[in-house]
N, C-alpha and C positions, 0 to 999 in steps of 0.2 A: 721296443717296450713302450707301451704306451702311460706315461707317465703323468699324465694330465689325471689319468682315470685314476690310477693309482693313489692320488696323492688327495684326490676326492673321496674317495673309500675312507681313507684316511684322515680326511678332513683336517686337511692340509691346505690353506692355503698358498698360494705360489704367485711370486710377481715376474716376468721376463726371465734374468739369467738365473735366477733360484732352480727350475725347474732342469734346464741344464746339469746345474751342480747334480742336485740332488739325482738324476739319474746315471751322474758318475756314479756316485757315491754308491747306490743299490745295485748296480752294476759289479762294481766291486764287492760286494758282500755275496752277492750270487756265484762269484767268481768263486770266494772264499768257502761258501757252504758246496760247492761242486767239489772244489780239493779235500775237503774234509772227508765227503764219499770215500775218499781212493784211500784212507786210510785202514791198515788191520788191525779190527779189534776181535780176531779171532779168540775165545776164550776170556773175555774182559766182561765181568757181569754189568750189567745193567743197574744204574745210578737212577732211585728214585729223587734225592736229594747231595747235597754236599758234606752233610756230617752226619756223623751216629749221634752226638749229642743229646741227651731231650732233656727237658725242662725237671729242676728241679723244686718242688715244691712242698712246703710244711703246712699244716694244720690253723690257720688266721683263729691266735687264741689269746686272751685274757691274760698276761704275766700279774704272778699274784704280788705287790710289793706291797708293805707295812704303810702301815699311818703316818712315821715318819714321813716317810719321802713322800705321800699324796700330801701332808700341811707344806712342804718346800714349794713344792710344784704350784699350789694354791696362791702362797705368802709371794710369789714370783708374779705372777698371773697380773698385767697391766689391768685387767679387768673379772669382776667374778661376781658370781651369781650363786649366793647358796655356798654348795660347797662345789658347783662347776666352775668354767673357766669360759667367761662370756667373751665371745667373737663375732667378728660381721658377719653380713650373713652373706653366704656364697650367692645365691639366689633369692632373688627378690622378684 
């Protein structure tokens, strides 16, 4: 296995015994992906992903609350403008 090439593709740098290791190590993995072959998965569907899950997601909406609790929110507010609530600016 030519591992110099390989790890160039890869853009991998390597100094002396690195290059060693590291084609233990891939050596071993090819060992591993070879045994996996001899496995039966006769009858065993095909995994696009790891879970059925999906995303659950609501409506991004306006909750309507009273005048009271907007004067709280206001009367709290380190800083206000009007009747908004003045902050830094994210972006400048």
């Amino acid at each position: 296995m030519d591992i110099i090439h390989i790890a160039k593709l890869a853009r991998i740098g390597l100094e002396g015994k690195e290059s060693k290791k590291l084609e233990a190590e891939l050596s071993a993995i090819l060992d591993f992906v070879e045994k996996l072959k001899e496995a039966d998965v006769e009858g065993i569907a095909p995994m696009a992903g790891g879970t059925d899950l999906k995303n659950m997601t609501r409506e991004d909406k306006a909750m309507p609350k009273g005048e009271e609790i907007r004067q709280k929110i206001l009367a709290n507010a380190p800083k206000r403008r009007d009747d908004f609530v003045e902050v830094k600016a994210v972006l400048e």
